[in-house]
C-alpha positions as CSV (number, residue, x, y, z in Angstrom):
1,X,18.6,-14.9,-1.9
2,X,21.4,-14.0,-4.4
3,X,24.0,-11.8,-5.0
4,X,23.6,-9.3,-8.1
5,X,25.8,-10.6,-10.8
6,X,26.4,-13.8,-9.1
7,X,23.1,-16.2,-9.4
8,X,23.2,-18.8,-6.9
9,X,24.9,-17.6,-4.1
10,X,23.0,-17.6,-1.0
11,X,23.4,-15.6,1.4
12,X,23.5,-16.8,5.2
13,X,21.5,-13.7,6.7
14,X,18.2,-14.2,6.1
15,X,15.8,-11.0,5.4
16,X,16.4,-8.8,8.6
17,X,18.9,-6.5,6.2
18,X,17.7,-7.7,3.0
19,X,19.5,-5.1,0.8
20,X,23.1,-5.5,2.1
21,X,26.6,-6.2,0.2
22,X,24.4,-6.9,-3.0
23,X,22.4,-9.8,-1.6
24,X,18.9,-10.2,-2.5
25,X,16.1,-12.4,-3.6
26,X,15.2,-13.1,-7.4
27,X,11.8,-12.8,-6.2
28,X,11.0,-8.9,-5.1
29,X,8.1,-9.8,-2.7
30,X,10.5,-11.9,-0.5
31,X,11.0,-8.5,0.4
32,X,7.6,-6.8,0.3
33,X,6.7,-9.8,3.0
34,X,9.6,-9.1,4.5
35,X,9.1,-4.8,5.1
36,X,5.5,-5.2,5.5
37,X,3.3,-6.5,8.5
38,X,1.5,-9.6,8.5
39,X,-1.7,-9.6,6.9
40,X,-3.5,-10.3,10.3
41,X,-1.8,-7.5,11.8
42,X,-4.2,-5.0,13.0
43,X,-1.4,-2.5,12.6
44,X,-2.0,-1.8,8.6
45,X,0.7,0.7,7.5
46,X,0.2,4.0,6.2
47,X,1.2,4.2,2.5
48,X,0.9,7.5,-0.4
49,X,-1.3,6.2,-3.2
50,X,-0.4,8.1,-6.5
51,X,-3.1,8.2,-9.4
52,X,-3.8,10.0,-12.5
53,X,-6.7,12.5,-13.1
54,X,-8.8,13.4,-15.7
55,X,-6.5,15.5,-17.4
56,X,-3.3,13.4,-16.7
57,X,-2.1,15.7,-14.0
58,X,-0.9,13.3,-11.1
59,X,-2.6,13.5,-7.7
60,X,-1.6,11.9,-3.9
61,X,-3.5,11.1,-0.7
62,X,-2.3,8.8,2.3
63,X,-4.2,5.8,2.3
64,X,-4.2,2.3,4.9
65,X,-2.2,-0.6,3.2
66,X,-4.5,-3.2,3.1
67,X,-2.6,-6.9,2.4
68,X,0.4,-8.4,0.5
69,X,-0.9,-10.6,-1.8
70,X,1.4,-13.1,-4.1
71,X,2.3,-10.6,-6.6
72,X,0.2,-7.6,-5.6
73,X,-0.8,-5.2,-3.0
74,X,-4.1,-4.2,-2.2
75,X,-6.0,-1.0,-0.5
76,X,-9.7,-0.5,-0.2
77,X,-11.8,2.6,0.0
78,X,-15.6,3.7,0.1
79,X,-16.5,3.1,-3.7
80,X,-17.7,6.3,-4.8
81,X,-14.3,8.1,-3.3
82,X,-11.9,10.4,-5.8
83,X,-8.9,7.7,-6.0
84,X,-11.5,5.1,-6.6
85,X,-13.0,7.4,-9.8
86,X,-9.5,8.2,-11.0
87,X,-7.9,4.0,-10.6
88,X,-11.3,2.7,-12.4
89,X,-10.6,5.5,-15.7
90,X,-6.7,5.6,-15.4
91,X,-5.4,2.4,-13.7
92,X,-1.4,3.3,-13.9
93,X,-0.4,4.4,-9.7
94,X,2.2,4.0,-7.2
95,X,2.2,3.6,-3.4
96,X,5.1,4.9,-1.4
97,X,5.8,3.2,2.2
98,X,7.9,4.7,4.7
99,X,9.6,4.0,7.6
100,X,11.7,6.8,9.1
101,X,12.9,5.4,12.6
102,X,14.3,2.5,10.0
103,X,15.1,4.4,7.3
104,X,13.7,2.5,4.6
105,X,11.0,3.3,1.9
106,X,9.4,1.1,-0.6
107,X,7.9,2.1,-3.7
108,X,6.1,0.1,-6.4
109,X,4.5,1.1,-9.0
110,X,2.0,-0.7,-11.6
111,X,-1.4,-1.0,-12.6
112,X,-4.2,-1.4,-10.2
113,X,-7.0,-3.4,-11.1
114,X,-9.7,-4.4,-9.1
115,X,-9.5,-6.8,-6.1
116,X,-12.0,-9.8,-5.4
117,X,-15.0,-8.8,-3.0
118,X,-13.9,-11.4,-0.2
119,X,-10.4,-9.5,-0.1
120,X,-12.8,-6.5,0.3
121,X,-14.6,-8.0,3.2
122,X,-12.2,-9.4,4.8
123,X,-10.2,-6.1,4.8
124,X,-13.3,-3.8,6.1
125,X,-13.6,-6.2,8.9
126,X,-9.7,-5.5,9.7
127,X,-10.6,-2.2,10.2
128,X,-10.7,-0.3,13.3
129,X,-14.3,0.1,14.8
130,X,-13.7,4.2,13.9
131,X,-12.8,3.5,10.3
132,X,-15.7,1.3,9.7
133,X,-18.1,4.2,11.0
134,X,-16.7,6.5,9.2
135,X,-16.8,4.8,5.7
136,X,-20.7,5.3,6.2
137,X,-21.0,8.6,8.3
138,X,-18.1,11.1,6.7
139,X,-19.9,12.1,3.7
140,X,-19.2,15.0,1.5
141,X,-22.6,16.7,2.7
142,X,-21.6,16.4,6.2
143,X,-18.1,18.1,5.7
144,X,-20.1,20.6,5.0
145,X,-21.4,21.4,8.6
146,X,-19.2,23.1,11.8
147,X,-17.0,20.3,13.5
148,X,-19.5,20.4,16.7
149,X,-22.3,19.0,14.4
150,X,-20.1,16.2,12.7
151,X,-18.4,15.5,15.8
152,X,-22.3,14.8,17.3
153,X,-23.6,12.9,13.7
154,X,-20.3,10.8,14.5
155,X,-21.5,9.9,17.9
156,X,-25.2,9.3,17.2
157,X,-24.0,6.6,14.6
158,X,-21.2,5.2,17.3
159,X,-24.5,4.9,20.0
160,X,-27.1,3.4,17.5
161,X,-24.4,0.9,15.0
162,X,-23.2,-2.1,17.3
163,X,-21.8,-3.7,14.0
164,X,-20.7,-1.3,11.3
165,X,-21.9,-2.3,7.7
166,X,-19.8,-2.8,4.8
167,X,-20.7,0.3,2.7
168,X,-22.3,-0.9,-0.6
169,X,-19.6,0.4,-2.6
170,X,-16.9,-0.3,-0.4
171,X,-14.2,-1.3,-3.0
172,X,-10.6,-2.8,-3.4
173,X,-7.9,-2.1,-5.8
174,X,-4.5,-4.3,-6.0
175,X,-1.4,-2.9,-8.0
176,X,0.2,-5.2,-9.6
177,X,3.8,-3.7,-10.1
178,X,6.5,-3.3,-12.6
179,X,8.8,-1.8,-10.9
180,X,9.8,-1.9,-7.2
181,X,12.0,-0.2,-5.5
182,X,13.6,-0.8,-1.6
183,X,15.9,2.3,-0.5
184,X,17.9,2.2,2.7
185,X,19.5,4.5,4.4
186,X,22.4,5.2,7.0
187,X,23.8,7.7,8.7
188,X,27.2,6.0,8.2
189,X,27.6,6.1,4.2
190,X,25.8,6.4,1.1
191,X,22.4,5.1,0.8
192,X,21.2,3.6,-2.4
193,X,18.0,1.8,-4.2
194,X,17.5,-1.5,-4.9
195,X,15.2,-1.6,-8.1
196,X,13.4,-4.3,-9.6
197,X,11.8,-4.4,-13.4
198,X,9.5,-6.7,-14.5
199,X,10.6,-8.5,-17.6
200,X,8.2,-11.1,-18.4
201,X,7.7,-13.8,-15.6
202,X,11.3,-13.0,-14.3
203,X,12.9,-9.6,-12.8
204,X,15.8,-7.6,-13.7
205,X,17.6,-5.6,-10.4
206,X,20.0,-2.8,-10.4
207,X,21.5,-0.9,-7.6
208,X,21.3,3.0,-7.8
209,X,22.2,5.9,-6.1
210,X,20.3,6.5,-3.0
């Protein structure tokens, strides 16, 4: 961990406030590790996946945060799904992550290319028994029909599916970022950002207005 300006200089506390007094690490995902949960954790954290459309208009959903790899992130998603469309044709995105009890956020942005199929695996089998039905059941034809009638499709699939199936198309993306930012907050001062850009095999890191 070094202080901006001063390479070298290690600072003595650790990564619990790892944006503090200009310390940080050369290498950004010191901190990604550091924000994010384990990869085992069954808690995966929410993020806001940002793509591109057809037309170049921008377009956002909330999305599960699937793993911290060594210098990506990954999510996965039911293959034939709009994000999945729109990352395959225009792979430039960013994912936002929040935390408001801590007020942090984290925000990378990148290209997203696609991830290996046992990252895909191993990631639908982290999923919650309800996520894994639904990545079969909630279809586009069903959303179609009254909320007592998916609500009962739901629970015929629960009754006769002991062990969800990996949809066919199920799918993984990673962004691999050229720019992350961590912002902190307080509600004793200013906050501020802590960017990162990628320049070649090193990063560059400036503090900003929060």
């Amino acid at each position: 961990m070094t202080t901006l300006g001063a390479p070298g200089n290690i600072a003595p506390d650790g990564l619990d406030r790892p944006v503090q007094d200009g310390r940080v690490p050369a290498d950004p995902f010191s901190l990604v590790r550091a924000w994010l949960p384990r990869n085992d954790d069954p808690d995966r954290p929410l993020c806001t996946l940002a793509t591109v459309d057809a037309v170049g208009a921008p377009d956002a959903r909330t999305v599960l945060l699937s793993a911290v790899q060594d210098d990506s992130v990954t999510i996965h998603t039911e293959g034939q799904t709009r994000k999945a469309q729109q990352l395959r044709e225009r792979p430039p995105a960013a994912i936002v992550v929040r935390w408001p009890d801590l007020a942090r956020q984290l925000v990378l942005r990148g290209d997203m290319r696609a991830s290996t199929s046992s990252e895909a695996r191993v990631a639908f089998a982290r999923r919650s028994r309800y996520l894994q039905l639904l990545a079969s059941v909630n279809t586009d034809e069903l959303a179609t029909r009254p909320r007592v009638e998916r609500e009962a499709a739901y629970a015929r699939f629960d009754q006769h599916t002991p062990d969800p199936p990996q949809p066919a198309s199920w799918a993984g993306f990673a962004l691999h970022p050229v720019e992350i930012t961590f912002w902190e907050g307080s509600d004793r001062g200013p906050s501020r950002r802590a960017r990162y850009t990628r320049r070649g095999a090193s990063w560059d890191i400036a503090f900003l207005a929060g």
